[in-house]
N, C-alpha and C positions, 0 to 999 in steps of 0.2 A: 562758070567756075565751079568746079566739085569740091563740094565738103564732104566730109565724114561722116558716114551714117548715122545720127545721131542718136540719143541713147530713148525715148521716145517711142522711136520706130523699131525700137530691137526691146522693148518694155517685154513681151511676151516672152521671148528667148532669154533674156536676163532674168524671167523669175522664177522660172520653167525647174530652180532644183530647190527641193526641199529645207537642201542644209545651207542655202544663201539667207531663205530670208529670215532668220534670228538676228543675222550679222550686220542688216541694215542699220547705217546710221551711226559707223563707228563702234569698235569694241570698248568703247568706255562708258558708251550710253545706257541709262539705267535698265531695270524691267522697266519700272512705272513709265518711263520716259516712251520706248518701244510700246508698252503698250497700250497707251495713250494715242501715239501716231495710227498704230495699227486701226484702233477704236472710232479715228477722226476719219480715215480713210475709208472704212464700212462701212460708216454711216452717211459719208460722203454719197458712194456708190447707193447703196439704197433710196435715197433722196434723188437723188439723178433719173433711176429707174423707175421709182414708183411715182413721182410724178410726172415723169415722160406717158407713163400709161394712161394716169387722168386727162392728161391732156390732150395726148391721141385721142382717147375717148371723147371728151367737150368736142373737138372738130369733127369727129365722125358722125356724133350724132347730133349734128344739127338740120334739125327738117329745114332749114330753108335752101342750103345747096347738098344736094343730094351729089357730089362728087369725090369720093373718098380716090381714084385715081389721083386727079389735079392735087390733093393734100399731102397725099404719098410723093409726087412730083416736086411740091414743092419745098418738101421736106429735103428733099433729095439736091436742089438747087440750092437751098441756103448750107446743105454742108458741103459742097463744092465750093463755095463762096469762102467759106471758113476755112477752108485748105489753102486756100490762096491768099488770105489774109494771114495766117500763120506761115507762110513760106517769105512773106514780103515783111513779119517780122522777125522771124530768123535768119532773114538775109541785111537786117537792118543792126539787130540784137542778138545777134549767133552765140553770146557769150548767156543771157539770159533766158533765150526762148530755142529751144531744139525741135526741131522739125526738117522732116527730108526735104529737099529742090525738087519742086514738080513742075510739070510741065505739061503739053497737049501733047503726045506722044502717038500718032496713028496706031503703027504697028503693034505697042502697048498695048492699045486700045483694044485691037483687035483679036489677039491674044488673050485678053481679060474676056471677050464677050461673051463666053459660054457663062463662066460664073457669072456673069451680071444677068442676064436672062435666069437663070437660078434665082441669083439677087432680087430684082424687084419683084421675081412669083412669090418668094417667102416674105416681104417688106409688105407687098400688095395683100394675101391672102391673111398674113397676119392683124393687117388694120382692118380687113373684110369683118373676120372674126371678131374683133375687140367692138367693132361697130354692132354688129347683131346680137352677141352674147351681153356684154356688158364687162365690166372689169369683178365685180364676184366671181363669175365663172368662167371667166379668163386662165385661171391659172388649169382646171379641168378640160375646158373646151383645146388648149392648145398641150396636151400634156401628152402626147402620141412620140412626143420627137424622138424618147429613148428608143421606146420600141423600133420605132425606123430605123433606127442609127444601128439597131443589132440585123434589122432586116436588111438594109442598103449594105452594111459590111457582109452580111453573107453575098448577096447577090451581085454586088459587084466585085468587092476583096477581095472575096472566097476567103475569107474571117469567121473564124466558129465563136461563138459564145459557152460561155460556162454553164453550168446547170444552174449556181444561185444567180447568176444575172438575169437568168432568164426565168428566175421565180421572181425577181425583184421586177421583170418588167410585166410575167401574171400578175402583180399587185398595182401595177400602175392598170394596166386594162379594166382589172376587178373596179378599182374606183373610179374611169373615165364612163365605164357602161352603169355604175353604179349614179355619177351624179347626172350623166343624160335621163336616167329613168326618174332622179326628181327633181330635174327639171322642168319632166313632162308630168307629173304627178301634182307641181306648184302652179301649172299651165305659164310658166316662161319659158318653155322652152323652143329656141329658134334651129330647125334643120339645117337651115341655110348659114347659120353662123357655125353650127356643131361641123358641116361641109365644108367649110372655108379654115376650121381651125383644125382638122387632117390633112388638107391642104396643105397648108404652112407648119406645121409637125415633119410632113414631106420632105418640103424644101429645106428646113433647118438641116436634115439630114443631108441632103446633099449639098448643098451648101458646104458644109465640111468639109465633103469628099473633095472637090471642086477646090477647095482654096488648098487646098495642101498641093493641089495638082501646079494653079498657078501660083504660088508665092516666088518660087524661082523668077519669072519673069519681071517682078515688080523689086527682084532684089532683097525678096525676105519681107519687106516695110508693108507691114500693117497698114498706115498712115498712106502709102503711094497704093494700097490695093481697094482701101475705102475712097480714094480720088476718084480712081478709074472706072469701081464700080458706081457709086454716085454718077460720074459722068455721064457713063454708058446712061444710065437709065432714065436721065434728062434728056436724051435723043429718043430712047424707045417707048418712055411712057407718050410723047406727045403723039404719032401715029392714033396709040389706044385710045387717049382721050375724045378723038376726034371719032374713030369710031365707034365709042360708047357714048355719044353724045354729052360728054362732061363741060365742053366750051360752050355749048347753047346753055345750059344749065349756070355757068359761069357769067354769061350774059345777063341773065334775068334776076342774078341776085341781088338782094335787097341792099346788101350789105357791104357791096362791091368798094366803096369809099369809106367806110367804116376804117377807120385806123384801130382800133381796138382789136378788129377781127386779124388785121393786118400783124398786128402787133401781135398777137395770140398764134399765127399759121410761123412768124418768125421765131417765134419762142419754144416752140415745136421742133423744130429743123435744130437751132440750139444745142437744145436737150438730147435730138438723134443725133448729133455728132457728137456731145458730149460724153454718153455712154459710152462709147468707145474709148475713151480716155481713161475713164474711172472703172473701167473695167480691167485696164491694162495695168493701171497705177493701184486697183484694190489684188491682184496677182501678186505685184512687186514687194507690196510689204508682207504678202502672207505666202501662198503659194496656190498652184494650179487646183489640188484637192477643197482648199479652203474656199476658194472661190465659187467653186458648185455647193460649196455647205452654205454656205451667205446666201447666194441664186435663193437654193430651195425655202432659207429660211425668209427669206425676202418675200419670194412670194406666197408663205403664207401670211406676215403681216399685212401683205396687198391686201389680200381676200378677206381679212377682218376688218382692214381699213374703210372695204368696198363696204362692206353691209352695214357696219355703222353708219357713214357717211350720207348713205342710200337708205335708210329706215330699213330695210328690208328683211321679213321675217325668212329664217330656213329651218328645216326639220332636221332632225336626227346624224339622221341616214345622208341628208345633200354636207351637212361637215364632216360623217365618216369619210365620204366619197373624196374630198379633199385630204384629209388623213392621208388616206390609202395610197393617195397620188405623190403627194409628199414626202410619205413615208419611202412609197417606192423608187421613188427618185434619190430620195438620201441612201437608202439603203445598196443602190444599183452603183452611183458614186463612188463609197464604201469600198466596194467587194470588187469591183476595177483598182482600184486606187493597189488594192492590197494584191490584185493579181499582178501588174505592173511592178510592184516592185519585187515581187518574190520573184518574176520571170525576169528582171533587165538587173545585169550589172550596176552598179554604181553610177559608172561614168557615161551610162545608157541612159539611166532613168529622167534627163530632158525631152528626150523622145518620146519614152514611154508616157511619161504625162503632159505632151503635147497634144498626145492621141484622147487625152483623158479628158485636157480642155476643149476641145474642137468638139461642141456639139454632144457630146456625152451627157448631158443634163438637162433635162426635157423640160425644166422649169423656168 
């Protein structure tokens, strides 16, 4: 039976203009009222986010299974599980819970696999990264993606860049080369993790490119493109595992009956599909621009969170480095937000800041 695409799965496309989101919520409803919601829904988002990171973190780095594949994997199994469990309650309570009818769809399937190979390289080298860096330097070590995103749109698009966006992303590079250097000056500093978080900088970028190409197949939905992708990468990580030996390693853990840990790899998976909700529902009360102001400023409370948290002494120069990154990010946001709208009509400007949300914010 076919429903209506539900409003859920067109979150992104509904918040996608400017002059909608004041109007949320009824024209009678207060400021304080609005923004209040607005307030509960940021804060929402950033709670979602920053402890999805800690907690990637806790399973990454645990010396006793060295298999960041299998956690990525399983991460990726439990929000397939949750798709289905929300299809089986909108197909029960279609008046309360909105969510699109999915299904195993081969040919979908097939169609989706380019971006899913994209998918679990950015998902994979992302957690690589967060494993070896730490969450301090999380937000530095993976902070390349704007830069990509101006390089991948030239070289694929054939998309020119501005002059200030592309001072804004000299300011992003000045603090990424800036906090590698004291990283290495504190002696924490891991290659291997600095290699993994260009990596996934990469893929973020194309990632982007990639989903704008397939949304048309999935019908636009958000929600049926994070299925497919999920899916896919439940059949392709298990090959990898096997090859990187992560199933022996699986074997010999200690902790293999552990319900706690159990409890903790499903609470994980959670959180990754969560994100995607409150990311879609933190657009909808504010807009596409706003939500890269939130990102950046998110993740710098991360990165104070991390060092607190973590005792962790830094010098000068490793929180200019973060600044710089920051700043450059917000600033690069900004100066698109303001080129899109001087460049696109009115009744354009959903597009134009579609292209603004997709990957444009390297934070």
């Amino acid at each position: 039976m076919n429903r209506t695409q539900p409003k859920r799965s067109r979150i992104l496309r509904m918040a996608l203009s400017e002059r909608g989101a004041p109007e949320f919520g009824g024209r009678g409803e207060s400021f304080v009222v609005r923004a209040l919601k607005i307030a509960l829904v940021v804060a929402l988002y950033w709670f979602v986010s920053i402890t999805m990171v800690f907690l990637n973190n806790w399973l990454l780095d645990n010396e006793d299974l060295d298999a960041p594949l299998f956690v990525t994997f399983f991460q990726c199994l439990v929000s397939v599980a949750l798709c289905w469990v929300m299809n089986v309650f909108s197909t029960l309570w279609p008046s309360c819970v909105d969510f699109p009818s999915i299904k195993v769809d081969l040919k979908v399937s097939r169609e989706v696999l380019p971006l899913s190979v994209v998918f679990i390289s950015m998902i994979t080298f992302n957690n690589l990264c967060l494993k070896y860096v730490g969450v301090a330097f999380y937000t530095v070590g993976r902070s390349l993606s704007t830069v990509f995103n101006v390089l991948m749109s030239y070289l694929i698009l054939k998309q020119t860049t501005s002059f200030y966006a592309l001072l804004c992303c000299g300011v992003i590079l000045g603090g990424f080369w800036l906090g590698v250097d004291q990283e290495g000056v504190a002696g924490s500093l891991s290659w291997t993790g600095v290699f993994f978080g260009v990596l996934a900088s990469a893929c973020v970028s194309l990632n982007a490119i990639y989903t704008k190409k397939v949304m048309p197949v999935v019908e636009g939905s958000i929600w049926k493109l994070s299925y497919y992708n999920n899916l896919n990468a439940c059949v392709l990580f298990l090959p990898l595992m096997i090859v990187f030996g992560e199933l022996g390693h699986l074997a010999s853990f200690s902790r293999l009956t552990d319900l706690h840990f159990w409890g903790m790899m499903v609470l994980g998976g959670f959180f990754g599909f969560a994100i995607g909700y409150v990311t879609g529902l933190q657009i909808k009360f504010t807009s596409p621009l706003t939500h890269n102001v939130s990102g950046t400023a998110k993740a710098c409370a991360q990165t104070v969170i991390a060092v607190v948290y973590y005792a962790a002494t830094k010098s000068g120069l490793w929180w200019t480095s973060n600044m710089m990154v920051l700043g450059g990010s917000f600033a690069y946001t900004w100066v698109k937000g303001l080129e899109m709208k001087k460049a696109s009509p009115p009744r354009e400007s959903s597009e134009s800041e579609e292209k603004l949300l997709k990957g444009e914010s390297g934070v």
